[in-house]
N, C-alpha and C positions, 0 to 999 in steps of 0.2 A: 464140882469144879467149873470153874469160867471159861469155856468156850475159848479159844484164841483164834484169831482168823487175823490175816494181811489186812483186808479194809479197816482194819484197829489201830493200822501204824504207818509213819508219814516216813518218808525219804528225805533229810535235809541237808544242805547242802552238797548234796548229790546225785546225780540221774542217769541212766543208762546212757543217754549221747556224749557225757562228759569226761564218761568212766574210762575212756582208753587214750584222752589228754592229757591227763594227771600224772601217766608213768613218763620214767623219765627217758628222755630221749637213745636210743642207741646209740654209743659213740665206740668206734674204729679204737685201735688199739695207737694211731699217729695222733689222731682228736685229743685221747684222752692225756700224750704224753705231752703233746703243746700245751693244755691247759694246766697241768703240774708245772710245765717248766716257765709259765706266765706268771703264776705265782712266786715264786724264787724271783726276788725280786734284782738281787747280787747276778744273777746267771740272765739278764735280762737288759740289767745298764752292761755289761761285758758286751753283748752282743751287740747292744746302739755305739759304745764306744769302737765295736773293730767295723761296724760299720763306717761310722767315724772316719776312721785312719784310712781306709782302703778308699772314700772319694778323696779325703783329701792329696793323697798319692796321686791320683787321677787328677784332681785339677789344680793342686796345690802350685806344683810350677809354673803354672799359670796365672794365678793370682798375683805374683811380683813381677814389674819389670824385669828384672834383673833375670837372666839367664843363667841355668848351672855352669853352664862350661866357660862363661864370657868371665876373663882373668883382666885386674887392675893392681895391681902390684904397690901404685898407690894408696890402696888405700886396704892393707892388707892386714889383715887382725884387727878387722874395727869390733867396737862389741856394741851388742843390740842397741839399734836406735831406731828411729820411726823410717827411716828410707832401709836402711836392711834390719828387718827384723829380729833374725836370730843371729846377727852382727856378719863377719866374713872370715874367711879362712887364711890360710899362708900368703896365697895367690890373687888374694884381693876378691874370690868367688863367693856368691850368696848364697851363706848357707841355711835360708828356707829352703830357698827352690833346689837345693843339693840334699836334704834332708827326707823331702818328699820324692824325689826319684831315688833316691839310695833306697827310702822304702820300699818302692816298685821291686826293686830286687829281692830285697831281703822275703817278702811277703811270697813274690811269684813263686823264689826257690823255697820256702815251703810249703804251699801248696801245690805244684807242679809234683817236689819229691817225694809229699804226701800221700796224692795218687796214684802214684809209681810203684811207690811201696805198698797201697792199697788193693791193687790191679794182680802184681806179679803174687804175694803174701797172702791173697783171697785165694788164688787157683792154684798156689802151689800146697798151703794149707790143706785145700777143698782137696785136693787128688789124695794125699797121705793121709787124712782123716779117713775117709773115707772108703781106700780098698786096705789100710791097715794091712799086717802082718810083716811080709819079707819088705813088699813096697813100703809101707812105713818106715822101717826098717834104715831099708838104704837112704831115704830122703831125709831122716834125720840127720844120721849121722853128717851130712853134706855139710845140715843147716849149722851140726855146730861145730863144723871144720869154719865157716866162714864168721862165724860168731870168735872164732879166739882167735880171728888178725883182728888187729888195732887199725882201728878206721884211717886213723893219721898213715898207716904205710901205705894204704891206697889210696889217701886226696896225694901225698906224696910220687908216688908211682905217675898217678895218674896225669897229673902234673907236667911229670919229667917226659909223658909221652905224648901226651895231647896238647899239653900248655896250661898255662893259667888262661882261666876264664869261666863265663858260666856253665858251661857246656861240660865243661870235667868235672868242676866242681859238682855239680847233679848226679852224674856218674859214679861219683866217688863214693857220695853220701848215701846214694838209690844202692852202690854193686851189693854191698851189707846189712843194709837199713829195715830192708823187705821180711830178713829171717824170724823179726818179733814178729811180726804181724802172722806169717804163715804160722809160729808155733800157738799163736792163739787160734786161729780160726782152727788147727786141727784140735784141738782140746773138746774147743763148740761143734765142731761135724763128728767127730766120735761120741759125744754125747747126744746128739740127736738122729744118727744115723740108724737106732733103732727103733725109732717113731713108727707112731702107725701110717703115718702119710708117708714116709717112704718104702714102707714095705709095703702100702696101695699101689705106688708107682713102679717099683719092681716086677710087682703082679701082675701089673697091666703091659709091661715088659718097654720099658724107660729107657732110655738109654744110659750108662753112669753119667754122663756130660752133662746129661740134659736134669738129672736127682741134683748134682752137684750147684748146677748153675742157676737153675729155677726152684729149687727148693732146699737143700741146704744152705748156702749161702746168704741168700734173702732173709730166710731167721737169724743169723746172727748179725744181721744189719744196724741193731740198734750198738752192740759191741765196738762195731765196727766204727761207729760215729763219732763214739767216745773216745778211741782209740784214736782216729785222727784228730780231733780237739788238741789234743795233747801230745801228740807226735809232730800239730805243725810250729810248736813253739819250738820244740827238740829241734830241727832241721833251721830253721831261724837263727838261735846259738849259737848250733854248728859252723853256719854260714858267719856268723858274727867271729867268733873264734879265730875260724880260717882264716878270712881278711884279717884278721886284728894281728894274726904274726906273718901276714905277707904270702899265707896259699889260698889265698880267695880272689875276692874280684878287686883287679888292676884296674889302676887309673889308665885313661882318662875317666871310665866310668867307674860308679861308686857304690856304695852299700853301707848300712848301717855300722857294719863291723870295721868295714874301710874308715870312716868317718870317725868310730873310734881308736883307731891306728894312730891316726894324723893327727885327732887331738889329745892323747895320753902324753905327747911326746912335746908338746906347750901348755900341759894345764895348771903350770905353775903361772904362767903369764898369761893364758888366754884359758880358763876352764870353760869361757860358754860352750867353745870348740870338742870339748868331751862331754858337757852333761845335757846338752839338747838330744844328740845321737842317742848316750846312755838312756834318758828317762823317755823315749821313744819305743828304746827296746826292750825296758823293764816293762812297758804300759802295753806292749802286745802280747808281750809272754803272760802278764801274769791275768789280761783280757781271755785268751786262749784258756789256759787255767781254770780260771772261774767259771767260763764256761762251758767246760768240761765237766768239772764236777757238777753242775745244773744236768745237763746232760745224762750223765750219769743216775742221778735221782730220777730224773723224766722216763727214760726209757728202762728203770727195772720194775719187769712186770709183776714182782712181789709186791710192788707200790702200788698198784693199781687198784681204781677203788669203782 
């Protein structure tokens, strides 16, 4: 038999200094959902487009002479021309720059109501998932005493006691809003509260606050993300809605849904006045939307590769 020995065989293209560049690099569990949801290319124009919308809100009323609030009576119901772009309303007001702070609202109250509901919904969640039995118990049953009033008796109520405005409206939408959110996250904290990393931190004698807030909650962060994508379009509508039959936000200031109040009720003679607002607020929701569902894809760790 032939002998075989190493000095009979060559290494090519490869060598022990290059041997541990070649694997691929470690990438985080955020790394790896960025680069999924970079590919999605639909969940990626969504997001340059609500980019989009929120400078233009920002310096949108800026860009025109014309002021929202500044009224000419002359020259009322123009339709789009090169000095007012998206034409004028009743009151002779421009309505770019009434388009672009109407969205300042519409936008803030759902994200301000989003976080609200992400905030109270996380720790109320976090607490009933996680000591379960009699305390789960009672905190459901709470959730869905406040789940079967109709939102409309409390923007109503609420209304009737605080006034119109943004301030109630947030209130109204936040008093109810928050109970999805808590029955989700108890779902995900009872599922993972028998981990081995929390009954490491038990051992090590944690305090429940401390399991709940640094370590349960944090895992269902990617849910979490999702869940707001698509709850801040929900609070948006609502907000649209409201205004649209007169319980949202009063003139003199405005909102999306306000703007289509005013203009349903001339768009037989003036429709710019309803379909700028509308396809305004068709293009956030359904921006939110898309990229949500990207979202969605990116952060489920069955995907991961």
């Amino acid at each position: 038999m032939v002998e075989l020995n190493k000095d009979k065989f060559q290494i090519i293209g490869c060598n022990n200094q290059d041997s541990e560049a070649i694997v691929r690099p470690n990438m985080t569990y955020w790394q790896d959902a960025w680069r999924r949801l970079k590919q999605n290319k639909i969940a990626m124009f969504s997001m340059w487009l609500l980019v989009a919308l929120i400078v233009m809100c920002i310096i949108g009323p800026y860009i025109t002479k014309h002021p929202y609030t500044e009224q000419n009576v002359d020259i009322a119901n123009l339709k789009p021309n090169l000095e007012f772009w998206f034409g004028t309303d009743n009151l002779g007001r421009d309505l770019f720059s009434r388009l672009w702070i109407g969205g300042r609202v519409s936008i803030a109250i759902g994200i301000v109501g989003t976080l609200i509901e992400v905030i109270v919904g996380c720790v109320y969640g976090g607490v009933s998932g996680y000591f379960g039995g009699r305390v789960d118990d009672v905190m459901m049953r709470i959730v869905e005493v406040l789940i079967s009033i109709p939102y409309m008796i409390v923007v109503i109520v609420m209304s009737v006691v605080l006034g119109q405005g943004m301030a109630s409206l947030l209130l109204a939408l936040c008093l109810t809003g928050w109970t999805g959110m808590a029955r989700m996250v108890r779902g995900q904290v009872m599922q993972l509260k028998q981990s081995e990393y929390v009954l490491a931190a038990q051992a090590l004698g944690a305090s429940s606050s401390r399991i709940i807030l640094r370590h349960l909650i944090p895992n269902t962060i990617g849910i979490i993300i999702v869940y707001m994508t698509f709850d801040i379009p929900a609070f948006i509508f609502s907000e649209a809605f409201l205004s649209f039959i007169g319980l949202g936000i009063q003139p003199p200031k405005t909102s999306w849904g306000a703007m289509c109040s005013f203009g349903q009720a001339v768009m037989d003679f003036y429709p710019h006045e309803l379909i700028f607002p509308g396809i305004a607020i068709c293009i956030t929701m359904l921006a939110f939307n898309l990229l949500g569902d990207g979202l969605r894809d990116a952060l489920d760790p069955k995907l991961r590769q």
